[in-house]
C-alpha positions as CSV (number, residue, x, y, z in Angstrom):
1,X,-10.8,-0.7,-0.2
2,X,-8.2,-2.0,2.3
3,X,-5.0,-0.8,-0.3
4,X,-5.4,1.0,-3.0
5,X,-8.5,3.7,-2.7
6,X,-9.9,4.5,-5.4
7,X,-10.6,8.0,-3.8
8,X,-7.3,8.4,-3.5
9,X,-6.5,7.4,-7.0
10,X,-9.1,9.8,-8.4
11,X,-8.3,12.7,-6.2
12,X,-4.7,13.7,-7.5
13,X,-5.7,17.6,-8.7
14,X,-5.8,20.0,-5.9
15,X,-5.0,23.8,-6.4
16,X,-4.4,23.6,-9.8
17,X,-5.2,27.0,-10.7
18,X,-2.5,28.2,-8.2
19,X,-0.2,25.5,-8.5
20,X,-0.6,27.2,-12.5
21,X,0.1,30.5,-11.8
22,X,3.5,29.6,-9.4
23,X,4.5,27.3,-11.4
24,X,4.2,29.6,-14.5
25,X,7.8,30.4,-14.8
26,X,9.3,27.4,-14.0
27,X,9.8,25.4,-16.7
28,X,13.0,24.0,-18.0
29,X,14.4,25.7,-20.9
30,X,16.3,22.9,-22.0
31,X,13.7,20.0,-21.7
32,X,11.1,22.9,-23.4
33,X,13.5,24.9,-25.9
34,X,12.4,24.1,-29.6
35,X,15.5,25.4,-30.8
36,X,17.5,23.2,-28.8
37,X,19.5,20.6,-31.1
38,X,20.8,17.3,-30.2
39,X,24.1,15.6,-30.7
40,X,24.2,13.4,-33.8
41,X,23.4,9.7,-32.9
42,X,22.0,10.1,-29.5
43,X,18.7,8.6,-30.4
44,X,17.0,12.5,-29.2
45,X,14.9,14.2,-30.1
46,X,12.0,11.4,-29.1
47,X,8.3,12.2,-28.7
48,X,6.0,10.0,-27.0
49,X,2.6,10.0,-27.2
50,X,0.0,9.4,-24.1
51,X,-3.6,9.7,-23.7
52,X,-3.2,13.3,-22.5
53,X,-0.6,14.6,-24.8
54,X,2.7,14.6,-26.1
55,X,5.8,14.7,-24.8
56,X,9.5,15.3,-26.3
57,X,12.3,14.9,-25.0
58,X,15.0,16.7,-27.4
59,X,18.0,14.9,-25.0
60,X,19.0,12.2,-22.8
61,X,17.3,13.3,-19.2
62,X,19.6,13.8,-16.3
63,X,17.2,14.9,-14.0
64,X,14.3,12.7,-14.0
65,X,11.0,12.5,-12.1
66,X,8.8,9.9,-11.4
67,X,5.2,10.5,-10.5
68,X,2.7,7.9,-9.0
69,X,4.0,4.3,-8.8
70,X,6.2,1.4,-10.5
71,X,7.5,4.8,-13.0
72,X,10.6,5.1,-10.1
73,X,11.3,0.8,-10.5
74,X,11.4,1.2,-14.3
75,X,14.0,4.2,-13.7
76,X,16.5,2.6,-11.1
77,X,15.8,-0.8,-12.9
78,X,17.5,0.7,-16.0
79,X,20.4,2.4,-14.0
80,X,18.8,6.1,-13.3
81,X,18.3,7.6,-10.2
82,X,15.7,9.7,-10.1
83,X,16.3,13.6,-8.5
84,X,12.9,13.2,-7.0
85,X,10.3,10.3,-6.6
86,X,6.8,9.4,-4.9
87,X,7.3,8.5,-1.0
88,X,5.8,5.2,-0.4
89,X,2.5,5.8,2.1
90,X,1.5,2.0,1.8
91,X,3.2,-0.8,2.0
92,X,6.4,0.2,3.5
93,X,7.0,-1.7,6.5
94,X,10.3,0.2,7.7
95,X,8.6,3.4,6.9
96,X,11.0,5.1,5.0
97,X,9.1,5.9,1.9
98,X,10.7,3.4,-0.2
99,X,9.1,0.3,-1.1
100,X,12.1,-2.4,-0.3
101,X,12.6,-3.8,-4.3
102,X,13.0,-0.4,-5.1
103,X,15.3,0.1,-2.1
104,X,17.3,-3.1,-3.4
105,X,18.0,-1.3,-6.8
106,X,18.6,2.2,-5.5
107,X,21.2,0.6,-2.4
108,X,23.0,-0.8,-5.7
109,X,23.3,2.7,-7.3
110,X,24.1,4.4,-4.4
111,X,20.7,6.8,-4.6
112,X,19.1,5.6,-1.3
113,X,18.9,9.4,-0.1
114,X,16.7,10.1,-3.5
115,X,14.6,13.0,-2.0
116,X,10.7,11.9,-1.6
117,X,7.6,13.8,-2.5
118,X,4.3,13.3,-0.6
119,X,1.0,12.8,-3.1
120,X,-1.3,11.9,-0.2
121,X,-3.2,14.8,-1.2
122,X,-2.5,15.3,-5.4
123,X,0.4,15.7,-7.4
124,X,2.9,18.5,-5.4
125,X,3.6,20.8,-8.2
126,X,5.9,22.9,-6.3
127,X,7.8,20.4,-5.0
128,X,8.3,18.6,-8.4
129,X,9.2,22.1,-10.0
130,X,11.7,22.8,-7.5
131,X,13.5,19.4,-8.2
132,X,13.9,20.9,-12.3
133,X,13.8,18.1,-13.9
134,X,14.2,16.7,-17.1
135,X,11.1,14.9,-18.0
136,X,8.3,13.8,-15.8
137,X,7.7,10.0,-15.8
138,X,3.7,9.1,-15.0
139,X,3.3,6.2,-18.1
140,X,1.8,4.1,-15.0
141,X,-0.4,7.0,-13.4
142,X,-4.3,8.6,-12.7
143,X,-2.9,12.3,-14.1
144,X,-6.3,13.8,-14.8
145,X,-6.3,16.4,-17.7
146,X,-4.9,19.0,-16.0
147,X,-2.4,17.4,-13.8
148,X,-0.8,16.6,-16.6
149,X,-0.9,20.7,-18.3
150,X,0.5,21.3,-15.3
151,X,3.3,19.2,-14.8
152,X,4.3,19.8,-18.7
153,X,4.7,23.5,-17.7
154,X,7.8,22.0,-15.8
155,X,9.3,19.1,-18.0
156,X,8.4,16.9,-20.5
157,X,5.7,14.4,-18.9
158,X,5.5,10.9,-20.2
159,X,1.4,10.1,-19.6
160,X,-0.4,7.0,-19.7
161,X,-1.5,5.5,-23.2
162,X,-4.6,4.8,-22.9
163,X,-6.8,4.7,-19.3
164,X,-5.8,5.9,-16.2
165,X,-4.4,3.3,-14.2
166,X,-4.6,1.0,-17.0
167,X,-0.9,0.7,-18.2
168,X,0.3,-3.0,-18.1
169,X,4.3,-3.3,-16.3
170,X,5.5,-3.6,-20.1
171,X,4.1,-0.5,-21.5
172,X,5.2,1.2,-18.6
173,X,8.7,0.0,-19.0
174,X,8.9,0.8,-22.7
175,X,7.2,4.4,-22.7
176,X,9.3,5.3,-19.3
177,X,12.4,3.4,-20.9
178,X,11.8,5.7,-24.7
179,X,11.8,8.7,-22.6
180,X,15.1,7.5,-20.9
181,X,17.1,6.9,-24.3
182,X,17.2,3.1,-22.6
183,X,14.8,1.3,-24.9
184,X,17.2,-1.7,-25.4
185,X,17.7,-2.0,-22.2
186,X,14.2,-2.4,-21.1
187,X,13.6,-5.1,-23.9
188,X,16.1,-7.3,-22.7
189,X,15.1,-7.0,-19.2
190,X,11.6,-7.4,-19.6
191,X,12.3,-10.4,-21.3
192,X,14.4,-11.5,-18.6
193,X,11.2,-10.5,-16.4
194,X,8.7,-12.8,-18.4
195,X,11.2,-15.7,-19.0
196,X,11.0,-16.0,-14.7
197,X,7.5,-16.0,-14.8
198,X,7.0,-18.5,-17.1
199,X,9.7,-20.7,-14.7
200,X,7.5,-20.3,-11.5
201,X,4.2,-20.3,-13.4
202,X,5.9,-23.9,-15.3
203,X,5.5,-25.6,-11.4
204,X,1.9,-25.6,-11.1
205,X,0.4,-26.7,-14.3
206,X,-2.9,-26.6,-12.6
207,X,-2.9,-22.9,-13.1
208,X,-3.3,-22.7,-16.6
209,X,-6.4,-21.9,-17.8
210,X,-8.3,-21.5,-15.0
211,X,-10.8,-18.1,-14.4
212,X,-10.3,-16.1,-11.7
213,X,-11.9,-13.1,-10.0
214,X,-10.5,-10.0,-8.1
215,X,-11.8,-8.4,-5.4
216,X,-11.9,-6.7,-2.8
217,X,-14.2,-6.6,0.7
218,X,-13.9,-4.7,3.7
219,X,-15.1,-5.7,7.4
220,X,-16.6,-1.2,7.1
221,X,-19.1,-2.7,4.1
222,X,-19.5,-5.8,3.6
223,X,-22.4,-5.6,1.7
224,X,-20.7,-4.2,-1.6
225,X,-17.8,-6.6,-3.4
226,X,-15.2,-4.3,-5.0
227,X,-14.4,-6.4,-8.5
228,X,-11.3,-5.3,-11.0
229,X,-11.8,-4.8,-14.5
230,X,-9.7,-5.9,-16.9
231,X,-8.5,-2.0,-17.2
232,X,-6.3,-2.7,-14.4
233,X,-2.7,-3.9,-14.3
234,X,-3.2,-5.7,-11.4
235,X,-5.8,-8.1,-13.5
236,X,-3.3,-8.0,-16.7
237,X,-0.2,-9.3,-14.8
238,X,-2.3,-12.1,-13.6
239,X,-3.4,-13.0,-17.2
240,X,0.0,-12.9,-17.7
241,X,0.8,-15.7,-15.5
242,X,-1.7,-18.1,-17.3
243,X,-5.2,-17.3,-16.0
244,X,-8.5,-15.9,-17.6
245,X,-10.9,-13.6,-16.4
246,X,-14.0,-14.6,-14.9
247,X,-17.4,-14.0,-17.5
248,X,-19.1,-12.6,-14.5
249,X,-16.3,-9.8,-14.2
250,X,-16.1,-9.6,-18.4
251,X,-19.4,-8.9,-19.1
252,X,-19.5,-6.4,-15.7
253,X,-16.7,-4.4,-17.5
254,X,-17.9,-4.3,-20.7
255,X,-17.4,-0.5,-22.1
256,X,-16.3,0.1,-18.8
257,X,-13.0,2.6,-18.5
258,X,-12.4,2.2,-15.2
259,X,-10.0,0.0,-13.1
260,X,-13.1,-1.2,-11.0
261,X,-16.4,-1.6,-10.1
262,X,-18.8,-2.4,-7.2
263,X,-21.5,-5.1,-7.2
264,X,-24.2,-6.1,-4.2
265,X,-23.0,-9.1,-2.0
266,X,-26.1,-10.4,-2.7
267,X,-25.1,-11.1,-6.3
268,X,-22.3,-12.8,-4.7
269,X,-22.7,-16.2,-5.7
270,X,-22.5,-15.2,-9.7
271,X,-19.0,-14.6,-9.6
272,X,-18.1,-17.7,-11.7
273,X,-14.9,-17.5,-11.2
274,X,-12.7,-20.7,-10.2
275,X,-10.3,-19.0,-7.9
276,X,-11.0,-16.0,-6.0
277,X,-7.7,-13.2,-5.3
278,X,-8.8,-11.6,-2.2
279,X,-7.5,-8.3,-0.2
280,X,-9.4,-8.4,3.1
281,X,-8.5,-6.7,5.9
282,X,-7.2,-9.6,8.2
283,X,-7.0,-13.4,8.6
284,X,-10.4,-13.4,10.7
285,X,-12.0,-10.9,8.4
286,X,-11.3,-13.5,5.8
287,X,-12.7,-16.1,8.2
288,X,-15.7,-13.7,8.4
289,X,-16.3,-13.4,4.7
290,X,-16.3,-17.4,4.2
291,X,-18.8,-17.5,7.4
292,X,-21.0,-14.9,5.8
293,X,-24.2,-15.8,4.5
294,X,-23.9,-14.0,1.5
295,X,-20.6,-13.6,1.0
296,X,-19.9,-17.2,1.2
297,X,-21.9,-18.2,-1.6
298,X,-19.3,-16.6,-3.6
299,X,-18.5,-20.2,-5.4
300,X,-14.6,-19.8,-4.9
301,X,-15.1,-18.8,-1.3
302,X,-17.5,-22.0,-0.7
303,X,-14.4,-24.0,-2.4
304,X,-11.2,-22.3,0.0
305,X,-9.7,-21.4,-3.6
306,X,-8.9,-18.4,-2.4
307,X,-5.6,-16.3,-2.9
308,X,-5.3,-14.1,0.4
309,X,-4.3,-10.7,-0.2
310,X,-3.5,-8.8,3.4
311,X,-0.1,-8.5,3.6
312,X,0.2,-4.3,2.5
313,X,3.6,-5.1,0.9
314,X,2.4,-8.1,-0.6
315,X,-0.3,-6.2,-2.1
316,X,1.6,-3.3,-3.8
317,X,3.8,-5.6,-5.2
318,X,1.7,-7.6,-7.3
319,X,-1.0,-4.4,-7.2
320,X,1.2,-1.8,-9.2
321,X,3.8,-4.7,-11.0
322,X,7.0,-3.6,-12.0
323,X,10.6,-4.7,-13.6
324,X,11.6,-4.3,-10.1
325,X,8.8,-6.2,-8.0
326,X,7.1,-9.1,-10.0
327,X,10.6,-10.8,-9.2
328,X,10.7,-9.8,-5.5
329,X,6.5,-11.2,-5.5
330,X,6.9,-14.1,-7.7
331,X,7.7,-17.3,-5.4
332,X,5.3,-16.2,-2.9
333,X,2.7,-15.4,-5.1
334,X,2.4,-18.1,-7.8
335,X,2.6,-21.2,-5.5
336,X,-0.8,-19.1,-3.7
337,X,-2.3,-18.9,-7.0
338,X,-1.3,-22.7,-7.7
339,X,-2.5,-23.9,-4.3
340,X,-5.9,-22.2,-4.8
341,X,-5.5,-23.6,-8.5
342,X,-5.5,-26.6,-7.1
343,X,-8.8,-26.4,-5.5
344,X,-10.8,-25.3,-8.3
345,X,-10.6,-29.0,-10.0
């Protein structure tokens, strides 16, 4: 895949058995100290349950780290700077590590220098213990079982609910925003969030209803189509904005927990979907696909209702959706699902 890899996604545990040993003695005392009491009315002690474990949080957090994506955007949305973050490998033009809607949010509280962590090659225990933070934000993450044992011999670590890569931009808000003591907050501004989505969504009536596939082919092998499940967030949000998922891709997923799949191009033209939402690697690899024998049967394809997906910033904004980026995406990509929308009738 052209964005996000899947190998990448699945390969965040390395050295775990010594990142366990030097991280040993490490943890916090106060974010892990059972005796420690709150003050009266602060809304702490909180626990928060994830698919991996539990997590409490006995006081506000002033130290807080983010791990994997959109967790940082839910912080600085609500007013928090993280003391360490994720630096952005894809999709930051400038190259600074920080995706630019997140930039936006952190310029306006003054954290631009947040130091960065690098998780090219798994989670950087050492890095993330010498940062001593308060809790350990991963709601929207691929923590395998162990990641997260690890990381919760550091801080508090808020996991994911229910499937790796799998938690929709609200739940990630709202488990992030629990751990944060910000839960208000994070109600009112994802309602904010969904109120400008419906807005945009409002000028192409079109869209409603209409099926849609996601995929994903490469000019390196284009004989497999990468399809995402319903599991993934990046399918949710687009549910979100009025549109179902195609049968095909439903009844490939079934009692499937994994964000995606692969199929044959030459089941290409059973993807009954009415629109198509495409990351390819180029303008004339696109041009390539709809050219292809097989690849253009794809019934979408055949129609142009295609939404393009090659811009990399582009792509992890509406990829990994966030309080922070569904607003910076939305007027570029709603009038491309409505114009692809449009072609479907």
């Amino acid at each position: 895949m052209p964005h996000l890899s899947p190998s990448r996604r699945l390969s965040l545990a390395a050295g775990l058995a010594a990142a366990a040993l030097l991280l040993g003695g490490c943890a916090s005392s106060a974010a892990q100290d059972p005796a420690a009491k709150p003050a009266a009315g602060t809304g702490f002690p909180v626990t928060i349950d994830s698919k991996l474990g539990s997590a409490t949080i006995t006081s506000r957090p002033k130290r807080v780290v983010t791990v994997s994506w959109t967790n940082q955007d839910v912080a600085a949305a609500l007013g928090v700077v993280p003391v360490d973050m994720p630096f952005a490998s894809y999709g930051d033009n400038n190259k600074d590590g920080i995706l630019p809607w997140t930039y936006d949010a952190l310029k306006k509280l003054k954290g631009t220098d947040v130091p960065l962590h690098d998780e090219t090659d798994g989670i950087p225990f050492e890095a993330i213990g010498d940062a001593q933070p308060d809790v350990i934000l991963a709601a929207y993450s691929g923590l395998t079982q162990e990641d997260f044992d690890t990381l919760s011999k550091i801080a508090p670590v808020v996991g994911y609910p229910d499937k790796p890569w799998g938690t929709s931009w609200k739940e990630t808000t709202l488990m992030d925003a629990k751990a944060l003591g910000k839960e208000k907050e994070a109600k009112a501004k994802i309602a904010s969030t969904e109120k400008l989505m419906a807005a945009e969504v409002a000028k192409y009536p079109k869209i409603a209803g209409k099926t849609f596939a996601y995929l994903s082919i490469t000019s390196a092998n284009p004989d497999a189509i990468t399809y995402y499940t319903p599991n993934d967030a990046r399918v949710q949000f687009v549910t979100e904005l009025g549109l179902k998922n195609s049968p095909t891709v439903e009844k490939l997923s079934k009692g499937s927990s994994e964000f995606y799949g692969t199929i044959s191009a030459e089941n290409a033209d059973t993807i009954d979907a009415d629109i198509v939402i495409l990351y390819a690697d180029s303008d004339e690899a696109l041009d390539a696909i709809a050219q292809n024998p097989l690849l253009g049967q794809i019934p979408a394809v055949k129609r142009g209702a295609v939404v393009p997906m090659i811009d990399t910033t582009f792509i992890m904004s509406t990829s990994a959706p966030s309080l922070l980026s569904i607003p910076w995406a939305l007027d570029k990509y709603v009038p491309l699902i409505g114009k692809a929308a449009a072609k479907a009738d």
